[in-house]
C-alpha positions in Angstrom: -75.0 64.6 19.5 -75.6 68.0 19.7 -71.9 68.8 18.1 -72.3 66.4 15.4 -75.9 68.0 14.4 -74.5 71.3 14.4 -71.6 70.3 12.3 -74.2 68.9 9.7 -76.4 72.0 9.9 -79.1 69.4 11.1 -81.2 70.0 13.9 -81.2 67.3 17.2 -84.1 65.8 16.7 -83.4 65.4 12.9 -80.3 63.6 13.4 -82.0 61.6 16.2 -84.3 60.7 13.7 -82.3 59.8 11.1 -79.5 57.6 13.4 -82.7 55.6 14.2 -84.1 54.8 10.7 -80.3 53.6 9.4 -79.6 51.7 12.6 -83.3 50.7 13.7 -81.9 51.8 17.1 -81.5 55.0 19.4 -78.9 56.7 20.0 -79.1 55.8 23.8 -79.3 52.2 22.9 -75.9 52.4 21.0 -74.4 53.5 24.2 -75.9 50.8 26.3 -74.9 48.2 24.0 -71.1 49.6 24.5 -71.1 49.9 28.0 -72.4 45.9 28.3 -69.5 45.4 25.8 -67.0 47.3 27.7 -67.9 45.2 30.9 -67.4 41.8 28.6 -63.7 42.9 27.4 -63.0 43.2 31.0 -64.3 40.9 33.0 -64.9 37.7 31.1 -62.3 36.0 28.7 -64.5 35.5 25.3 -63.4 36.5 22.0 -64.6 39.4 20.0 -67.4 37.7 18.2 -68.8 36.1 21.2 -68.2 39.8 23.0 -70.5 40.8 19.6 -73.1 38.4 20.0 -73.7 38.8 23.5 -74.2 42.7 23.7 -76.3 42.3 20.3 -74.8 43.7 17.4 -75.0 42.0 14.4 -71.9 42.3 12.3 -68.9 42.3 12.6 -67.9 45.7 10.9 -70.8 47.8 12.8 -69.7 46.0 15.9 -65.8 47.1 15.2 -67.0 51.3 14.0 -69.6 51.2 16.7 -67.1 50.8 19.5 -63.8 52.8 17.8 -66.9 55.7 17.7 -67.4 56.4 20.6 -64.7 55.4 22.9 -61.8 56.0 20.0 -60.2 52.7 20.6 -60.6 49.7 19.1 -62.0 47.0 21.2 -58.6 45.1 21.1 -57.2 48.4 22.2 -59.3 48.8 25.0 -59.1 45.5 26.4 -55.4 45.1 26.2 -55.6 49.1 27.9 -57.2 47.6 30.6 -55.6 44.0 31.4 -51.9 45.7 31.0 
């Protein structure tokens, strides 16, 4: 977060700010939410949008730019990563 703000010329708590009003979510939730998802695309065979609907996010495309975001794989990619 802190790289990101200082690449904008934003300050922390500004950016913290912001992240919230767009997603209606913190930062720290985000994370959560992709931690519960990377759980599901490892232990439990469901497919993506029941992966989605379980860890909460509610379409599709945030769901998909969400996860490549912060772990820089899709989460096909990081499944098959892990079941190979």
């Amino acid at each position: 977060m802190e790289r990101i703000a200082e690449h904008l010329s934003f300050s922390v708590s500004y950016l913290r700010q912001a992240f919230r009003e767009v997603t209606d979510m913190t930062v720290f939730r985000l994370e959560e939410k992709v931690v519960l998802v990377k759980k599901l695309l490892t232990s439990i065979d469901l497919t993506m949008a029941g992966i989605m609907d379980r860890s909460g996010f509610i379409t599709k495309s945030y769901f998909f730019a969400s996860f490549k975001k912060i772990m820089r794989l899709t989460p096909k990619q990081f499944r098959d990563s892990k079941m190979a």
